[in-house]
N, C-alpha and C positions, 0 to 999 in steps of 0.2 A: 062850585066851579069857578068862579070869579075872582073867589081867594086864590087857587092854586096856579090862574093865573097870571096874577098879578103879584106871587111869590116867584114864579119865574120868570118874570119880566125883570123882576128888582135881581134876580142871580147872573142878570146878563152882563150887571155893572162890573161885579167882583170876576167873575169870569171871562171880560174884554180886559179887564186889568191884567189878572194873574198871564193871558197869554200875550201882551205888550210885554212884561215885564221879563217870561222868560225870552221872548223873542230878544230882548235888549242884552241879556246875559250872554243868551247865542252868540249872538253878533260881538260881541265885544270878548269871549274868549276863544273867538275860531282865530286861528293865525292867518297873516297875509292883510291885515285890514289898510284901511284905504292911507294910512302913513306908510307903512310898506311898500303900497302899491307907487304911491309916489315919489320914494326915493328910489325904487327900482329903475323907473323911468326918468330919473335922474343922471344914472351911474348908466343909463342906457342897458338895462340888464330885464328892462320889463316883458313878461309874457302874457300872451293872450290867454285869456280862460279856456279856451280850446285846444292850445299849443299841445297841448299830449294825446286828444285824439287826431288832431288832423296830422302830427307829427311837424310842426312849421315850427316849432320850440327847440331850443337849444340844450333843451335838458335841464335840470336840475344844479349843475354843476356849473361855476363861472369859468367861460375860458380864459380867462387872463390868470390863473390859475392862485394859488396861496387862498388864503380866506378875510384878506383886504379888498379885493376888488377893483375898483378905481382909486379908492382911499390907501394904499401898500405902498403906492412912490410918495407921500404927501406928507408934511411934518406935521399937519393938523391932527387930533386923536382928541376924538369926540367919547366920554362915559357916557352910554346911552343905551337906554334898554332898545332900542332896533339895532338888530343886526348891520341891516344895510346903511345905517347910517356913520359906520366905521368912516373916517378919512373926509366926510364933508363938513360942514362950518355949522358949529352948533346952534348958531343965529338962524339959520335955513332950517334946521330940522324945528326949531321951536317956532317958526312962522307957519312952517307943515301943521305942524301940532296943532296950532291955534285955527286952521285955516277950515280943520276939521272938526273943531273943540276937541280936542284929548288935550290941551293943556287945562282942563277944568277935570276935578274926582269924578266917578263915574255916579255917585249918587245925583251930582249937579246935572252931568248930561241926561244923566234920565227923568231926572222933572223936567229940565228944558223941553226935550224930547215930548215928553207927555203934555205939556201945558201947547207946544205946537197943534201935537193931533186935535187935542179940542178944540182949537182957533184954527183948523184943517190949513194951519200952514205948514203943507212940506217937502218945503224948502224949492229949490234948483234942481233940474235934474243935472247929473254930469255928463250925459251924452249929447242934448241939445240945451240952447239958451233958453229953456223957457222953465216959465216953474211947473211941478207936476201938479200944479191942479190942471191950471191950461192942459196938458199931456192928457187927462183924463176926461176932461170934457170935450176932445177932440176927437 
């Protein structure tokens, strides 16, 4: 009995890993992540995560209509894999980048990432100024 459980004690390791890891996959192939979200509310074009059920969203579609956005009068033209980042100053979108680490490969943010949880630093919340341990010990 002692063996079996302290064989599944030691599976708890590989199987807090394995779901960090795909949790980190998730997160990093869903669209809209948090550089998106930031240049939306740049160009003034950001929605609320609710904006389609309560209907307070503008839609889908930009009204200043083409598929430039605020960047379509601008002589600046940014190669950049976001969308949204058509027409702004490539110096800003790679401050975004860094601000959220996506200027680091994704193998780096995810040891960062992991060597955090162990040191239960994480991080800032973005709603309030405090860090979310504080947030959870309150």
């Amino acid at each position: 009995m002692l063996a079996y459980i302290i064989r599944r004690l030691l599976l708890v390791i590989p199987t807090l890993f394995a779901i960090i890891f795909l949790n980190f996959i998730v997160i990093q192939l869903a669209p809209g992540g948090p550089v998106e979200q930031a240049l939306a509310q740049i160009e003034g074009m950001a929605v609320d995560a609710t904006a389609r059920i309560s209907g307070t969203g503008q839609g889908e579609i930009s009204s200043q209509g083409g598929e430039g956005g605020l960047g379509s009068g601008t002589s600046v033209s940014v190669n950049h894999s976001y969308r949204g980042a058509r027409g702004l100053d490539p110096e800003l979108v790679r401050e975004i980048e860094k601000l959220y680490g996506f200027d680091k490969p994704a193998y780096e943010r995810f040891f960062i990432m992991v060597q955090n949880y162990l040191r239960f630093n994480l991080g800032d919340s973005f709603f309030r100024d405090k860090s979310v341990v504080d947030l959870i010990i309150e």
